[in-house]
PLY file of the C-alpha trace (Angstrom):
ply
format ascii 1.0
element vertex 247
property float x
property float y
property float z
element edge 246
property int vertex1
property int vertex2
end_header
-27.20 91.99 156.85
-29.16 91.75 153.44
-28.31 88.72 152.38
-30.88 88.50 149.31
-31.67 91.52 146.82
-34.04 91.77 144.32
-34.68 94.90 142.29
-37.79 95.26 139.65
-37.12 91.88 138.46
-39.07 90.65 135.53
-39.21 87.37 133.71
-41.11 87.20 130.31
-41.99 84.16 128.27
-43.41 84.37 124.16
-45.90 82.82 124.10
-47.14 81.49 119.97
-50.49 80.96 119.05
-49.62 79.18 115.67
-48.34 75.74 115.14
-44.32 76.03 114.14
-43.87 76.56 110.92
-41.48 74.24 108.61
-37.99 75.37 107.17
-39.78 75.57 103.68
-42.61 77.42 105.08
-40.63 80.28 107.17
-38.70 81.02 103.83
-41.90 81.61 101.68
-42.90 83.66 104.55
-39.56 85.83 104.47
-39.51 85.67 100.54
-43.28 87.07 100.49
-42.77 89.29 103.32
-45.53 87.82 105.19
-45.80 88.27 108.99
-44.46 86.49 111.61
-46.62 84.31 113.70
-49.12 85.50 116.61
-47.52 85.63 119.78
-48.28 87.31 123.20
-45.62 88.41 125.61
-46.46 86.86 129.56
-44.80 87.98 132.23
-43.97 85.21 135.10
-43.02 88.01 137.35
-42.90 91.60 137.01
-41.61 94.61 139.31
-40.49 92.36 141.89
-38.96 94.17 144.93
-37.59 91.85 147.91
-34.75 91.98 150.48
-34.12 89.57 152.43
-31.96 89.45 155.73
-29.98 86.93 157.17
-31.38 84.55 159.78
-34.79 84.71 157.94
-37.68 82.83 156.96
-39.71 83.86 154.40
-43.03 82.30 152.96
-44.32 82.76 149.63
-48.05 82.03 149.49
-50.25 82.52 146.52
-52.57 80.95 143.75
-50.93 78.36 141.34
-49.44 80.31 138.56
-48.48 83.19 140.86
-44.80 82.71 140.24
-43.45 81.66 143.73
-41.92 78.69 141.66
-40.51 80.67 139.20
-39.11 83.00 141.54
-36.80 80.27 143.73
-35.54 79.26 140.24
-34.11 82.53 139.70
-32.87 83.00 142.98
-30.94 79.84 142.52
-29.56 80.77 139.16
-31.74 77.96 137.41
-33.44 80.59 135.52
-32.18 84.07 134.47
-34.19 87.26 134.72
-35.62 89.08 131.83
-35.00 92.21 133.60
-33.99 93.67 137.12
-30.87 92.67 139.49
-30.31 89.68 141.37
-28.15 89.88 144.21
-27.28 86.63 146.21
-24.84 86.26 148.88
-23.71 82.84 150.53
-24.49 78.91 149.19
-27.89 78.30 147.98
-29.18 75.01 148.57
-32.58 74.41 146.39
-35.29 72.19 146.93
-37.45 72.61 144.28
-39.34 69.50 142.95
-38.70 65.66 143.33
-36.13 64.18 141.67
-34.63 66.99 140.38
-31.25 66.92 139.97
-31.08 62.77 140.00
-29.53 60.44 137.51
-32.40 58.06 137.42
-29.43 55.25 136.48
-27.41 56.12 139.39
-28.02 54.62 142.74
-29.05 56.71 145.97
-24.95 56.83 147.07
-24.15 57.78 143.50
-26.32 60.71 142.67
-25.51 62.20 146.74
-22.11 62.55 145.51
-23.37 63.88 142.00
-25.78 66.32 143.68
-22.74 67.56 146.24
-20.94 68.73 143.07
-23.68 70.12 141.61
-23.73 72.38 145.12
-19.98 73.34 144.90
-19.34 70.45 147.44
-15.79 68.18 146.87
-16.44 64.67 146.52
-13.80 64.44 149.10
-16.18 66.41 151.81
-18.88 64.54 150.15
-17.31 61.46 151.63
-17.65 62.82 154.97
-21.09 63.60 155.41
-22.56 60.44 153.40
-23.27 58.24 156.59
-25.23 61.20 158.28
-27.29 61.95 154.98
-28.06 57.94 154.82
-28.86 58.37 158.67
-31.10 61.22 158.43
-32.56 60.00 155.01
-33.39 56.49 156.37
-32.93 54.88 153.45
-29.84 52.21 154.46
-31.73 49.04 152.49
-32.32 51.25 149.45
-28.63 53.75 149.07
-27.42 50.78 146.57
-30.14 50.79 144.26
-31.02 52.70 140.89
-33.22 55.93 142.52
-35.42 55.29 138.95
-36.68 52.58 141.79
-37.15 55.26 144.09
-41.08 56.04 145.25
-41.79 60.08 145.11
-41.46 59.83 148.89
-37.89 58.26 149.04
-36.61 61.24 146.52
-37.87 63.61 149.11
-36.22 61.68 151.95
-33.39 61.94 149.95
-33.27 64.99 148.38
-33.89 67.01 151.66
-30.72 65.05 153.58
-28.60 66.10 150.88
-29.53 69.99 151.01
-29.58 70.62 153.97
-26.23 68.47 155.08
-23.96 70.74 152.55
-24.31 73.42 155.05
-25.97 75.93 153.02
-26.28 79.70 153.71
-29.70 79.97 152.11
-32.29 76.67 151.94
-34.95 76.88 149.29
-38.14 74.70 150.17
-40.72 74.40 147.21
-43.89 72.34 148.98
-41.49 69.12 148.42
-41.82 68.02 152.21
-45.86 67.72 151.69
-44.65 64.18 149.84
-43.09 62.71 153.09
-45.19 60.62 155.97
-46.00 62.84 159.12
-43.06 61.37 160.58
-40.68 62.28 158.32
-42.44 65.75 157.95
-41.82 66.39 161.65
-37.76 64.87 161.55
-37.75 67.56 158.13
-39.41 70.56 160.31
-37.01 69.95 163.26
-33.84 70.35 161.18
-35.75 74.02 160.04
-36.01 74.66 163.50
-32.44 74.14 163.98
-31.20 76.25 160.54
-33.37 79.13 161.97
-31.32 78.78 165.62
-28.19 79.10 163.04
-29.43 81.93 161.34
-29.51 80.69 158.25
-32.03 82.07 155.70
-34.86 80.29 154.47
-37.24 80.94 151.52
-40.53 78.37 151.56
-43.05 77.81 149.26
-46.34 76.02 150.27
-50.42 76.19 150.37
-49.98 74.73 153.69
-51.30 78.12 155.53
-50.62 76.74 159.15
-47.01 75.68 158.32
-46.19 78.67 156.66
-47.14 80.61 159.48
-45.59 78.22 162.28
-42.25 78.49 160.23
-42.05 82.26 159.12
-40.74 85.54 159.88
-42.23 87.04 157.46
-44.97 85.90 154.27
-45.02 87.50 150.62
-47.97 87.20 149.13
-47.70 86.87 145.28
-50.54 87.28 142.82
-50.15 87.12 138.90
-45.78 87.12 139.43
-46.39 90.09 141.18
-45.61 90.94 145.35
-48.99 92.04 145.67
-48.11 92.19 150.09
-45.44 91.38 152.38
-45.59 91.35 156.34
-46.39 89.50 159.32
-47.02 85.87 158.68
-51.01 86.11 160.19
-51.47 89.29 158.42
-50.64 87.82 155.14
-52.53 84.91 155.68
-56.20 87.33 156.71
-55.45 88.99 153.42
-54.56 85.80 151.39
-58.28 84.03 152.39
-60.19 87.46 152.31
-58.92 87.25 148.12
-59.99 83.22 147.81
-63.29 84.10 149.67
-64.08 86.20 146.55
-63.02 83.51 143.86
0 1
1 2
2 3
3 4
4 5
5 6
6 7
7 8
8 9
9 10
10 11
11 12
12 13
13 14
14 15
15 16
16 17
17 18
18 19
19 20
20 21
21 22
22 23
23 24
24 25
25 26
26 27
27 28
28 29
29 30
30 31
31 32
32 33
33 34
34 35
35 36
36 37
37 38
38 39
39 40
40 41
41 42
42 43
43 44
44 45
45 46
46 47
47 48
48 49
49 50
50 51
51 52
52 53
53 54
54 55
55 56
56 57
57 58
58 59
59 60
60 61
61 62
62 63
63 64
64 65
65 66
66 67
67 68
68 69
69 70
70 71
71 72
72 73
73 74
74 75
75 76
76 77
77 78
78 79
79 80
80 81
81 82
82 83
83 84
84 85
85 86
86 87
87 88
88 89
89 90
90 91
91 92
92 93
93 94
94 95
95 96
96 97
97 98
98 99
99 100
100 101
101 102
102 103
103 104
104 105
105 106
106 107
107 108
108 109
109 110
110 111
111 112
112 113
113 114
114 115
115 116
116 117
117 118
118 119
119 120
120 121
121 122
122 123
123 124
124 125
125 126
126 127
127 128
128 129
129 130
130 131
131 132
132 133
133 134
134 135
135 136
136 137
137 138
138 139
139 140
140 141
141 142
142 143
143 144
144 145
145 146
146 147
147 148
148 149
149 150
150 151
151 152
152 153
153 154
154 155
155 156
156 157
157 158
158 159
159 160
160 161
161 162
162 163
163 164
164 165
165 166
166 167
167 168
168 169
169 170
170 171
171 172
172 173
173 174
174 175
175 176
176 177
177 178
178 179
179 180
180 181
181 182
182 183
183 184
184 185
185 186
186 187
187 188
188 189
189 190
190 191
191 192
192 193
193 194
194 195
195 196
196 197
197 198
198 199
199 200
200 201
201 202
202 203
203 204
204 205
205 206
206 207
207 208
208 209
209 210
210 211
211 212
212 213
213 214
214 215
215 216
216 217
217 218
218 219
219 220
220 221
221 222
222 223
223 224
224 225
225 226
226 227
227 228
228 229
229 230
230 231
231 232
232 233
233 234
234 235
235 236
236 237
237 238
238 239
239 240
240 241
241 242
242 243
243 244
244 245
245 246
């Protein structure tokens, strides 16, 4: 079962190469009929083709600025397309920076219930999993306090307990669990382990070549927001350092 489908999507920024202009200096431009400012269009990802089955893992590897950021954003509706269809089916649960999606005011028990309904989850079955996402997390001596306190490494203690405990269908990883110490990395990769036994899908971003291909079905290799390959994980990988050897 497909349970991911992207077709030629596209996502263009403008990008300006002159300073904004006043409100007194855009109408002497219209009123003179001068032209606009400079700008370049730059696409963050262009003709991208993907499906992705259920019970996967895919990797996206590639240089910084390749768009494998970008691209989880759209797939979890935090950015929309320029062009191209999106087709998603099931709960997303993203995981794409630290602290995203945190009240810095709130404390750690506060914001899991605000991040629940921010993934479609009732407080009510909030209230139900908060003991085993303060278990998992480790962070019992530090739920009650304002996460502005938190250290980058408690936000991805936290942040990963609370995606991965709503239950979703698809889990997006963006490099977050290189923050965590080697022991919480290992707790992190076990729970993987156990999603993939579930077949649920996974899409994970990282420059961490071994993990990638330890974790994956499958790697996409992206280069300037393009698919530029897509295959076995070790395959990938040859082509990947073949490309850096040349830089």
């Amino acid at each position: 079962m497909d349970i991911i489908t992207l077709e030629n999507l596209g996502l263009k920024y403008r990008l300006y190469h002159e300073r904004p202009l006043t409100l007194k200096e855009s109408l002497f431009n219209i009123f003179h009929r001068r032209l606009s400012p400079h700008y370049e269009d730059l696409w963050a990802l262009k003709g991208i083709n993907l499906v992705v089955r259920k019970g996967e893992t895919i990797g996206l590897i590639g240089k910084n600025g390749s768009g494998k950021t970008t691209l989880l954003k759209i797939i979890s509706r935090i950015l929309v397309p320029t062009c191209g269809a999106v087709v998603v089916r099931g709960k997303v649960s993203p995981m794409l920076s630290i602290g995203v999606g945190f009240h810095p005011e709130l404390t750690g028990r506060e914001n899991i219930y605000l991040n629940g309904s921010i993934l479609g989850m009732p407080g009510k079955e909030m209230h139900g999993k908060i003991d085993e996402i303060i278990n998992f997390s480790e962070l019992e001596r530090f739920i009650d306090v304002p996460v502005r306190h938190y250290s980058t490494g408690m936000y991805m203690r936290l942040g990963f307990s609370i995606a991965t405990a709503v239950d979703p269908d698809i889990l997006l990883i963006d490099e977050v669990l290189t923050v965590g110490d080697e022991s919480f990395q290992a707790k992190c990769y076990r729970k993987i382990d156990e999603f993939q036994k579930r077949e649920k899908t996974i899409i994970f971003v990282s420059h961490d070549l071994d993990t990638v291909s330890r974790v994956s079905t499958r790697l996409a290799l992206l280069t300037r927001g393009g698919i530029e390959a897509i295959g076995e994980p070790q395959e990938i990988i040859n082509l990947y350092r073949k490309e850096l050897e040349t830089i």
